[in-house]
N, C-alpha and C positions, 0 to 999 in steps of 0.2 A: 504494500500500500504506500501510496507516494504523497499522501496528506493527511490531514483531521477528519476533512471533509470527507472522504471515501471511507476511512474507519467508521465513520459515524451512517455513513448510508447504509455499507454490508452491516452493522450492528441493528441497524432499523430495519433492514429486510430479512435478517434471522430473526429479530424479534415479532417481526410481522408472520413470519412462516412460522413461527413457532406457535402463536394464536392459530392461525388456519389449522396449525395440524392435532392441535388437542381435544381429546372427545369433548362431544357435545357439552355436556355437563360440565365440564371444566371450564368451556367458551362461558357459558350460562352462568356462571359463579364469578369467572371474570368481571361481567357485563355489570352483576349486581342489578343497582337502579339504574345504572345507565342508558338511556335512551337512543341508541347509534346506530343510527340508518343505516340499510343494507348498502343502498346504493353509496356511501359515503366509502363504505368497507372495499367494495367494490374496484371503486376508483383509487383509493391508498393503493391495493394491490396492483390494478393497473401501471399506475406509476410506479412504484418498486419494482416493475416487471419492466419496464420502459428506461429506466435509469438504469438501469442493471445492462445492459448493451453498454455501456461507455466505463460501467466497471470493471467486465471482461478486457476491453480494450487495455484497460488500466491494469490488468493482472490482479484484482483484486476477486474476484473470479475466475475459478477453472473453467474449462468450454463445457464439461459436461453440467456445470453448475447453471450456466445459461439457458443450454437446452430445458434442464426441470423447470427453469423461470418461463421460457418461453409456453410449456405444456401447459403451464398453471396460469397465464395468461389466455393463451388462448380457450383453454375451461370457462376462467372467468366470462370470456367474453362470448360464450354462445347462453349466459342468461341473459332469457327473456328480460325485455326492459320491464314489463309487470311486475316481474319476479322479486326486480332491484326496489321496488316500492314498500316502506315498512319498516318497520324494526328488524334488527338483524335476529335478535331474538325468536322471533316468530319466523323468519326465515329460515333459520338452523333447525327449528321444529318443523317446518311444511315444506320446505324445498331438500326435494334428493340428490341437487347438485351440489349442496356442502359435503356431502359423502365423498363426492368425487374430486372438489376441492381438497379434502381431507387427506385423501388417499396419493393424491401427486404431492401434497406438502410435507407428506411426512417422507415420502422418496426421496426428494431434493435433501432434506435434514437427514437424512439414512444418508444419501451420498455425500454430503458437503462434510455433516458431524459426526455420523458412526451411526447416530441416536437419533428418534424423531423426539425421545422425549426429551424435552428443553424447558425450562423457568419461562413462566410467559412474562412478556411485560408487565412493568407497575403502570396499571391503570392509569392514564389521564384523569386526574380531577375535571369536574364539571367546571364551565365557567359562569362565575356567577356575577359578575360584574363589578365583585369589589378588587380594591388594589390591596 
């Protein structure tokens, strides 16, 4: 890695693939009270799967690490736009394209870590408009 800025991207798109790739329940415990649209979830991953091209370039990424990005991009994006309407929550319970999300993120973390199982991210707090 040849800056801050790329340590810190590959650390936000294993932290991102590490959410996708945890059972349901886990996601669901994550989430808590959180209110986080599908389609917002959606679009992170899009772009960590779109930034992730100029990190390979950058060696900060293997090629086969690209390729799993690429799969799990392209997944992403044959949901229906409907589908991306709602809480992610309710998503992960009605839509059986998270299973298959699930299933390419924990492959990329099987080939990049050893392990899909990984720490998920510390939740964002809500914003609540005090300083």
């Amino acid at each position: 890695m040849n800056d801050l800025g790329d340590a810190h991207l590959r650390t936000w798109t294993l932290h991102l693939i590490a959410l996708l790739a945890a059972d349901t329940r886990e996601q669901l415990a994550w989430l808590g009270e959180r209110e986080l649209e599908t389609k917002d979830v959606v679009e992170e991953v899009e772009l960590v799967c779109r930034v992730s091209e100029g990190l390979a370039e950058r060696g900060v990424f293997e090629p086969e690490d690209l390729r799993g990005l690429r799969a799990l991009g392209r997944r992403l994006g044959k949901i229906d736009v409907t589908c991306r309407v709602g809480l992610w929550r309710n998503a992960l319970a009605t839509d059986s394209a998270w299973d298959g999300i699930r299933s390419l993120a924990r492959q990329f973390l099987l080939t990049r870590l050893g392990d899909w199982r990984q720490p998920l991210p510390r939740p964002v707090r809500p914003h609540t408009g005090d300083h």
